[in-house]
N, C-alpha and C positions, 0 to 999 in steps of 0.2 A: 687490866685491859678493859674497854668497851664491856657492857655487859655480860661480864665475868670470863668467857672464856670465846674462841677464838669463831664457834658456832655461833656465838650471841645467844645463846639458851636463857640468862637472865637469872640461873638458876644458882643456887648452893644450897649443900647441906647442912651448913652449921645455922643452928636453931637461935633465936632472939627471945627470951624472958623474960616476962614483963613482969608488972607492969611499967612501961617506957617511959622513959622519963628525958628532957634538956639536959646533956652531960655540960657541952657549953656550946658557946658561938663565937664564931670569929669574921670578920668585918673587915672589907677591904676599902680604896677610898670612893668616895660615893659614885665617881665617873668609872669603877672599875665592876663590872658587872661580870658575873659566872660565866664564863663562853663555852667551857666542855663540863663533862662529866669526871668526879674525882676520882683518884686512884687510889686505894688501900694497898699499902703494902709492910706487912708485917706492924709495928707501932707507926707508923708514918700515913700520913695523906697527904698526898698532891694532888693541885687543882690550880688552874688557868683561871687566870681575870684581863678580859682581853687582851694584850703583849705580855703582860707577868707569870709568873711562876712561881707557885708559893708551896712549902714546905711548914707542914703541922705535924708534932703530937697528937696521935689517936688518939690519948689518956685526958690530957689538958686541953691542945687547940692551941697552944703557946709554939709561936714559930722558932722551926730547927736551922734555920738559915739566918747568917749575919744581915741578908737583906733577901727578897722576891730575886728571880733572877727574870730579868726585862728584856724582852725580843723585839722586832723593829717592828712587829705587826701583831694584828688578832688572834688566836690561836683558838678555834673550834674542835679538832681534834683532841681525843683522849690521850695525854700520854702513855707510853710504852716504857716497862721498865724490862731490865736484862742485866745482871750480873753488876748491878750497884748503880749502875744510869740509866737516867731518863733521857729519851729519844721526842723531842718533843717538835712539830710542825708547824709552822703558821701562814700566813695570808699571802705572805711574798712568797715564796717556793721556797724556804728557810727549813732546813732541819739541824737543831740545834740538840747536842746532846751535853748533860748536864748533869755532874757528878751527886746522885740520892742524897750522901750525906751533907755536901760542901755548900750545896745549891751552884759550884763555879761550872763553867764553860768545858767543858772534855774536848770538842771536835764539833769547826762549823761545818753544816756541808750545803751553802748558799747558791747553790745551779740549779733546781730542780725548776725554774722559769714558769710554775704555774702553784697557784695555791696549793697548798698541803692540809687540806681541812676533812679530809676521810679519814676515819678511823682505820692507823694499817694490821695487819696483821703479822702476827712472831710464828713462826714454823718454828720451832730448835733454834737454833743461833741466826737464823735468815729471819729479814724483816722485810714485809713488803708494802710497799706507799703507791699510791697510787694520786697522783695528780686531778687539780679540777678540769683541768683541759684533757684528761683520760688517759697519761701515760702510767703505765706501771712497771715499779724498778725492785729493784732484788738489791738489799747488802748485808752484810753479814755486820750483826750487832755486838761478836764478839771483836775486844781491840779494835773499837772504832777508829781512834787515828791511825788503823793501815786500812780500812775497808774502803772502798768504790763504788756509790753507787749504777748498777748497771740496768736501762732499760733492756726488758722483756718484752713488752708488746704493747701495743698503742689504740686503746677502744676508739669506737666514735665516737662514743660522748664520756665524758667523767662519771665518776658518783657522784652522790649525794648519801652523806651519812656514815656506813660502815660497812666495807666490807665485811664476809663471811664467809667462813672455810668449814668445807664439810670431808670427812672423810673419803679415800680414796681419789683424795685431788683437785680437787673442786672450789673455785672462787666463786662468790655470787654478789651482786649488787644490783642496787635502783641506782639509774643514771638520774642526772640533773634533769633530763626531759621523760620522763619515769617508764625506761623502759626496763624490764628487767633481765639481768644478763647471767648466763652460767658458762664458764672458762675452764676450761679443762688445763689445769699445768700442766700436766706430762706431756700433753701434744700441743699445748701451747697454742690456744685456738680456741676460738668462741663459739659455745656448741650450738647457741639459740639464744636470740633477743626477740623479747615481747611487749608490746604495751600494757600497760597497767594500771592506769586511770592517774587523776588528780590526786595527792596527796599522799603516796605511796610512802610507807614508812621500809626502816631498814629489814630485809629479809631475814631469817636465822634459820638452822639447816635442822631439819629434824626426820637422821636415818639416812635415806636416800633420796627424799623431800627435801624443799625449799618451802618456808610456807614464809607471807607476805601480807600485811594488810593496808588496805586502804581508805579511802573518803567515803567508799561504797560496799566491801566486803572484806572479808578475810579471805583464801584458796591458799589451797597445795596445790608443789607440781612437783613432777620426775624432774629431779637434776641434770639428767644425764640426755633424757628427749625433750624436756619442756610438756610432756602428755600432762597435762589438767586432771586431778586426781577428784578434787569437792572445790565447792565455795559454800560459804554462808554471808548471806545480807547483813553481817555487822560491822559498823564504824571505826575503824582505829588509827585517824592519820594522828590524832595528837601522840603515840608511841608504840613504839613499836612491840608486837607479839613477842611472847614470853611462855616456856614449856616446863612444867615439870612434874613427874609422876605420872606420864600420860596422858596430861589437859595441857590446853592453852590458857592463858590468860591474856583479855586484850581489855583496852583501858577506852572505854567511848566518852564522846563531848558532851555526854548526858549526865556523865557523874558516875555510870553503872561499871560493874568487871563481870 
């Protein structure tokens, strides 16, 4: 998923030993440009090129599918995998699920009536999507040909980006018009929207914190009141905040971390 885990933390513990070297590369066709971020899952990597869907060897880079599997639109979303498929979204309201090994079609589910371009998030067997026009739906990813997508609640504005789930129930996101929001599931109910400036990147949950950066700073806040914890004056709309071991790390237009 999205930046490893369901908080967006960014983080893992398995260590890289250098020194780093080009294993290989692999090349789609020149009009097919990277739209999400790729998926690692055990020897395999998926990753989106605008409507495709492509299936690599980790080892090689030599594709595990008879062919890309082709959707009828862009797909900006990361995909989501669960129990051997890919749950993959695209531009029309399109959530197409797609068997890991086969690259074939499992279950379309074409009514969601608004782009699918947020990163959803997987509870246990529950997957939640959230639409560009700001619906979000609940189904269950297990035995997708019997599930139903069902809305839950309806923001005023969509995201932009990734959802984020923090303990104790908590959704978070930057809307398209960068306000930021925190949603309580159990009560199913938006506890506080805030503005956030220009350029706000996707939030990630750290403890009972939201922290969030922008075109003008980085800040925390209470999940749960939205109370303003710190800010610092540094730049991070090109991506977003990343924690581990008790720092942050943010990535500035300057070139700096």
């Amino acid at each position: 998923m999205s930046k490893y885990d369901v908080a967006r933390s960014g983080y893992t513990k398995e260590k890289l030993s250098g020194p780093l070297a080009l294993a290989w590369k692999f090349s789609t066709s020149e009009d097919k440009y990277i739209s999400s971020a790729p998926l690692v899952v055990g020897n395999r990597v998926f990753f989106c090129a605008k409507g495709a869907v492509y299936g690599l060897d980790a080892e090689t880079g030599s594709p595990v599918w008879d062919q890309p599997y082709q959707t009828s639109s862009e797909i900006r979303a990361t995909p989501v995998y669960f129990e051997g498929n890919l749950f993959v979204g695209n531009g029309r309201g399109e959530l197409n699920v797609i068997d890991a090994a086969t690259g074939k079609l499992v279950q379309p589910f074409p009514g969601f009536r608004s782009a699918l371009d947020c990163d959803p998030v997987l509870l246990g067997s529950t997957l939640y999507i959230c639409t560009h026009s700001g619906v979000l739906y609940s189904m269950s990813a297990h035995e997708p040909k019997k599930s139903h997508p069902q809305v839950i609640y309806t923001f005023e504005s969509g995201p932009r980006g990734s959802l984020a789930y923090g303990a104790g129930g908590f959704l978070t996101f930057i809307s398209i018009d960068n306000l930021l929001y925190s949603y309580d599931m159990a009560k199913n109910r938006v506890l506080w929207s805030f503005p956030q400036g220009v350029g706000t990147v996707p939030p990630l949950f750290l403890g009972p914190d939201i922290v969030v950066g922008s075109s003008t700073d980085v800040r925390a806040v209470r999940v749960k009141s939205g109370t303003p914890l710190w800010k610092e004056n540094v730049t991070a709309h090109r991506g977003s905040v990343t924690t581990a071991n008790g720092h942050l790390f943010v990535g500035t237009d300057d070139g700096s971390l």
